[in-house]
VMD Tcl script that builds the backbone (N, CA, C; Angstrom):
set m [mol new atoms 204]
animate dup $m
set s [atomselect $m all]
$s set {name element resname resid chain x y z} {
  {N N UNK 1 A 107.356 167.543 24.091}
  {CA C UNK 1 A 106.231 166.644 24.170}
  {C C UNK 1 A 106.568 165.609 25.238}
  {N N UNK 2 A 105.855 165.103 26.321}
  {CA C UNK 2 A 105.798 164.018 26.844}
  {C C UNK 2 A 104.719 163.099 26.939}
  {N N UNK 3 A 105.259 161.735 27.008}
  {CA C UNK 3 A 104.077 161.002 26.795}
  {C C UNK 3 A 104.640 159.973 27.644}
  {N N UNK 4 A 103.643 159.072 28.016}
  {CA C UNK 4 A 103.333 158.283 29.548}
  {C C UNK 4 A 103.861 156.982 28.966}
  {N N UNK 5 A 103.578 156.655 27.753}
  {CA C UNK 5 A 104.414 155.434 26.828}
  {C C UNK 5 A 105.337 155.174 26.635}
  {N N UNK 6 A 106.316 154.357 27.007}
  {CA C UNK 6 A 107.767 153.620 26.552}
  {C C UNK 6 A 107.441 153.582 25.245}
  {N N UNK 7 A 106.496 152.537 24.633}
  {CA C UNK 7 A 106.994 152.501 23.238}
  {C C UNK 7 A 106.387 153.841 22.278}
  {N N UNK 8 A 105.533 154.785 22.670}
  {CA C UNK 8 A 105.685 155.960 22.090}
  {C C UNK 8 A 106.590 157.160 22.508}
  {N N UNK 9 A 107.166 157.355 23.255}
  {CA C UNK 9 A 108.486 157.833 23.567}
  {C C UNK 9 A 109.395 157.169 22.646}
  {N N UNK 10 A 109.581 155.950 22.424}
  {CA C UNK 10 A 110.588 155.121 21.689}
  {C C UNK 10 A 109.999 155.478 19.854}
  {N N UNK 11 A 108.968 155.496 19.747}
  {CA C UNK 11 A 108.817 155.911 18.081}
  {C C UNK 11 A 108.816 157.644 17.960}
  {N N UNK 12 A 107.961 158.150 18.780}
  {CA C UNK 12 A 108.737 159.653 18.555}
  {C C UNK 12 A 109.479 160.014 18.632}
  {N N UNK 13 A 110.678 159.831 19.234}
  {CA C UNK 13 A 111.924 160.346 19.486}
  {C C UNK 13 A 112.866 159.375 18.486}
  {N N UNK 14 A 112.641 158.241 17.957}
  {CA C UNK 14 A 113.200 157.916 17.255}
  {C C UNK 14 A 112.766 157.785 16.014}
  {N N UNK 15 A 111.990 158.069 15.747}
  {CA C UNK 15 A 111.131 158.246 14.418}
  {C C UNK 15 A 111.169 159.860 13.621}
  {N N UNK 16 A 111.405 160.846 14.750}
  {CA C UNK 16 A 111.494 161.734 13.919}
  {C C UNK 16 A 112.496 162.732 12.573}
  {N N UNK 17 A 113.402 162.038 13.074}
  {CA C UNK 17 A 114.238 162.073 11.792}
  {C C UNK 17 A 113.777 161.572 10.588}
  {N N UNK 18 A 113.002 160.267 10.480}
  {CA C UNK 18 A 112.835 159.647 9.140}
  {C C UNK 18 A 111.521 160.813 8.501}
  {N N UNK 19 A 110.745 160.459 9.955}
  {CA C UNK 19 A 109.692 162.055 9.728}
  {C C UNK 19 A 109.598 162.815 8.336}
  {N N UNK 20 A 110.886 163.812 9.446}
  {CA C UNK 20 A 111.217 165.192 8.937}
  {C C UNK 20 A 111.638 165.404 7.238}
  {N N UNK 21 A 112.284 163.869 7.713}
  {CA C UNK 21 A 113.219 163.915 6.060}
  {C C UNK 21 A 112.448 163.701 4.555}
  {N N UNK 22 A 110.848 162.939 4.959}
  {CA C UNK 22 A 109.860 162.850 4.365}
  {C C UNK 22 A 109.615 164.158 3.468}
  {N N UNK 23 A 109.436 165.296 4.194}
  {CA C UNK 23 A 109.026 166.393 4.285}
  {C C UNK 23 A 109.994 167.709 4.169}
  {N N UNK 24 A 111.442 167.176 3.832}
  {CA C UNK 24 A 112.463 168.316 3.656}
  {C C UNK 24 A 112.415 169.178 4.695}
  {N N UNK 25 A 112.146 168.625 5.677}
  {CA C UNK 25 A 111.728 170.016 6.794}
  {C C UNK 25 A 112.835 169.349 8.251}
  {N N UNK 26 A 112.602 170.034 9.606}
  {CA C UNK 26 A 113.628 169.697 10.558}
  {C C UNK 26 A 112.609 169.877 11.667}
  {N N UNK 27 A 112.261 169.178 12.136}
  {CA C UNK 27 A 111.302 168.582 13.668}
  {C C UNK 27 A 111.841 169.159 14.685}
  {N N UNK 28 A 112.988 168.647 15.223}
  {CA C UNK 28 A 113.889 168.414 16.278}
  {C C UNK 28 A 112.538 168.994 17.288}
  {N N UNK 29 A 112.003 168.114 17.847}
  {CA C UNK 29 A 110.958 168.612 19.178}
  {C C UNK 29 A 111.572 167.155 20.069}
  {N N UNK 30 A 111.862 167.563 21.521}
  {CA C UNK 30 A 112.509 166.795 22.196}
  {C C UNK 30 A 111.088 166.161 22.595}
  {N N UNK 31 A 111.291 164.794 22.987}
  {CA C UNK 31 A 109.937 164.111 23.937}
  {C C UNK 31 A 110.767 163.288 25.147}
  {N N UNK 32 A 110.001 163.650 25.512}
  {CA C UNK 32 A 110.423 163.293 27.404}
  {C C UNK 32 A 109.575 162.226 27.558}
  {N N UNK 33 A 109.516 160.717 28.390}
  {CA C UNK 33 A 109.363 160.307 28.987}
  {C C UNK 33 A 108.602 160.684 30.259}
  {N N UNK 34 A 107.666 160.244 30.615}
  {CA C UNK 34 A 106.382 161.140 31.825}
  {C C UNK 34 A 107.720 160.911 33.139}
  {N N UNK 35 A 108.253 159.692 33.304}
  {CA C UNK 35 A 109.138 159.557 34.864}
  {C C UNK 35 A 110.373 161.050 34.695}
  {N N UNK 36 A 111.050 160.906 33.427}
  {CA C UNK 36 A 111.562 161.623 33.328}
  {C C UNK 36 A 111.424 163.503 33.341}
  {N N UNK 37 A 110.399 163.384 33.317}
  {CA C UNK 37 A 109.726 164.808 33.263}
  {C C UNK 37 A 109.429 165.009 34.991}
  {N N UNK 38 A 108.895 164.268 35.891}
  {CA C UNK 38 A 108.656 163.865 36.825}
  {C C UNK 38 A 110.073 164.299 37.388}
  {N N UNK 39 A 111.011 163.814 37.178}
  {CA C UNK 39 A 112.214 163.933 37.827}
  {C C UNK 39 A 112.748 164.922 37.969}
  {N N UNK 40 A 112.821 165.622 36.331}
  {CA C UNK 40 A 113.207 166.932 36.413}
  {C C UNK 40 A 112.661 168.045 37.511}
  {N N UNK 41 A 111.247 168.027 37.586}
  {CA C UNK 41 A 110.054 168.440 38.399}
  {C C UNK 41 A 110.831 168.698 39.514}
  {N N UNK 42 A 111.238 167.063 40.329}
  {CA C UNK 42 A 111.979 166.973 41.368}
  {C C UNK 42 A 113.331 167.652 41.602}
  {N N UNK 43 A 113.872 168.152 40.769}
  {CA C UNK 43 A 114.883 168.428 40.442}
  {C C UNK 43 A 116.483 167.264 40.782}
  {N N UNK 44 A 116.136 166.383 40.339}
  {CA C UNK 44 A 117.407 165.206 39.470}
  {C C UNK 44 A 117.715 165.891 38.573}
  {N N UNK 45 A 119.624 165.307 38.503}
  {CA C UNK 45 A 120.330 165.395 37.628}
  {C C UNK 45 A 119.531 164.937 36.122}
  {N N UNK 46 A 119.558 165.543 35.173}
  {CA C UNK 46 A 119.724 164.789 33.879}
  {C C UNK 46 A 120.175 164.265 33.299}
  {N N UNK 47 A 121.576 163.528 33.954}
  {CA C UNK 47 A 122.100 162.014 33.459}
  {C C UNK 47 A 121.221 160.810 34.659}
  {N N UNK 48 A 120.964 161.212 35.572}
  {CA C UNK 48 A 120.371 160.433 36.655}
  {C C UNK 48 A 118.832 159.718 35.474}
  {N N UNK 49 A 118.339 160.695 34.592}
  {CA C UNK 49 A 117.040 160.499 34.193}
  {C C UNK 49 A 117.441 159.522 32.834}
  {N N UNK 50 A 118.504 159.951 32.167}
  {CA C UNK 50 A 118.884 158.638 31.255}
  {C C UNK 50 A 119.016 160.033 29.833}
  {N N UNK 51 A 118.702 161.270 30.140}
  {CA C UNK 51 A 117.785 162.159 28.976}
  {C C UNK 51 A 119.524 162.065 27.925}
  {N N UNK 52 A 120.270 161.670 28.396}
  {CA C UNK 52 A 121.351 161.379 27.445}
  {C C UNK 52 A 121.395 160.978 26.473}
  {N N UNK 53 A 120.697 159.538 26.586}
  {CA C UNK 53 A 119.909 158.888 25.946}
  {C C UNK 53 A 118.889 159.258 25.041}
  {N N UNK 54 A 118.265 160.101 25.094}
  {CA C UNK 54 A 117.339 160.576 24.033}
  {C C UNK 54 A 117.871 160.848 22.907}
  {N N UNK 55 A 117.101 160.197 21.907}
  {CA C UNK 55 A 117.776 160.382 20.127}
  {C C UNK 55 A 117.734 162.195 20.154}
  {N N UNK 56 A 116.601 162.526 20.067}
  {CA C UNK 56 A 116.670 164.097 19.868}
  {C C UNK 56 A 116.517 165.120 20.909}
  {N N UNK 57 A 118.024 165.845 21.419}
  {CA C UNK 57 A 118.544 166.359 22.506}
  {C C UNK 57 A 117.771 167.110 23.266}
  {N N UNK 58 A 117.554 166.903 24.655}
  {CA C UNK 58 A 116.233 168.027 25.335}
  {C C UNK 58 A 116.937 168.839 25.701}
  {N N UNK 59 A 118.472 169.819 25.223}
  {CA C UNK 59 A 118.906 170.786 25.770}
  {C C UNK 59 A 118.298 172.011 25.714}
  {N N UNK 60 A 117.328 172.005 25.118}
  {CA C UNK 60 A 116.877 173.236 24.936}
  {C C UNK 60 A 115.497 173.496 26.056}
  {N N UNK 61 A 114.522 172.330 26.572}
  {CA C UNK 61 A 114.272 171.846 27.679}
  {C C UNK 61 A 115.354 172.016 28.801}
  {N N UNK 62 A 116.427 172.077 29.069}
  {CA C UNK 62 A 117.356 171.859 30.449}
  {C C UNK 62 A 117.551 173.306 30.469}
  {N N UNK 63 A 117.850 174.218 29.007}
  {CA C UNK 63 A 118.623 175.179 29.070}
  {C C UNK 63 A 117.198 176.314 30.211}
  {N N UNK 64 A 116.019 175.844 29.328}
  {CA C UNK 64 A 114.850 176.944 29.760}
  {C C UNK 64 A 115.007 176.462 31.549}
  {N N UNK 65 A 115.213 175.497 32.278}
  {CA C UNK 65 A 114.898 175.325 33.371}
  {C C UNK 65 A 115.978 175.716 34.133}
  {N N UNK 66 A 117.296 175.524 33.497}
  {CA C UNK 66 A 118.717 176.430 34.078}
  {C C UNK 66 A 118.131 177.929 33.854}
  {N N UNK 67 A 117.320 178.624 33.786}
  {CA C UNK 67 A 117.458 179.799 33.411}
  {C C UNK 67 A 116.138 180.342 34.315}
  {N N UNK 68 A 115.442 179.529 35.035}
  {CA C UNK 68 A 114.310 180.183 36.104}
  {C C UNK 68 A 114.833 179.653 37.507}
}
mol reanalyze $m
mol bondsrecalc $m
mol representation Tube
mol addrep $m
C-alpha cells in the first residue's frame, strides 16, 4: 500500500500490529511512503529511502523488484 500521507503512513505501518492482534490474524502488508515509492521507481538504494525504518518490512516489495 502507498499513501501520499506522513501521518497515514505513520498509523498504518505502525498501527498494524495492534490491528491484527484484535483479530488473531497477521496483516504484515508493507506501506510505502509516495517519495519513497518514487525513489524506488528511480531506482535508489533502499537505505537511501529510510525503508529501514519501516515498522513492517517491505522485503518482500524489494525482493519482487530484485527479481525483474
Amino acid at each position: 500500500m502507498v499513501t501520499p500521507c506522513p501521518l497515514c503512513h505513520l498509523n498504518l505501518d505502525g498501527m498494524q500490529t495492534q490491528a491484527a492482534s484484535q483479530h488473531n490474524t497477521s496483516i504484515n502488508l508493507p506501506i510505502l511512503h509516495l517519495p519513497q515509492l518514487l525513489g524506488l521507481a528511480m531506482g535508489l538504494e533502499p537505505n537511501l529511502l529510510g525503508l529501514q525504518r519501516n515498522l513492517i518490512s517491505p522485503s518482500s516489495i524489494l525482493a519482487k523488484i530484485a527479481t525483474e
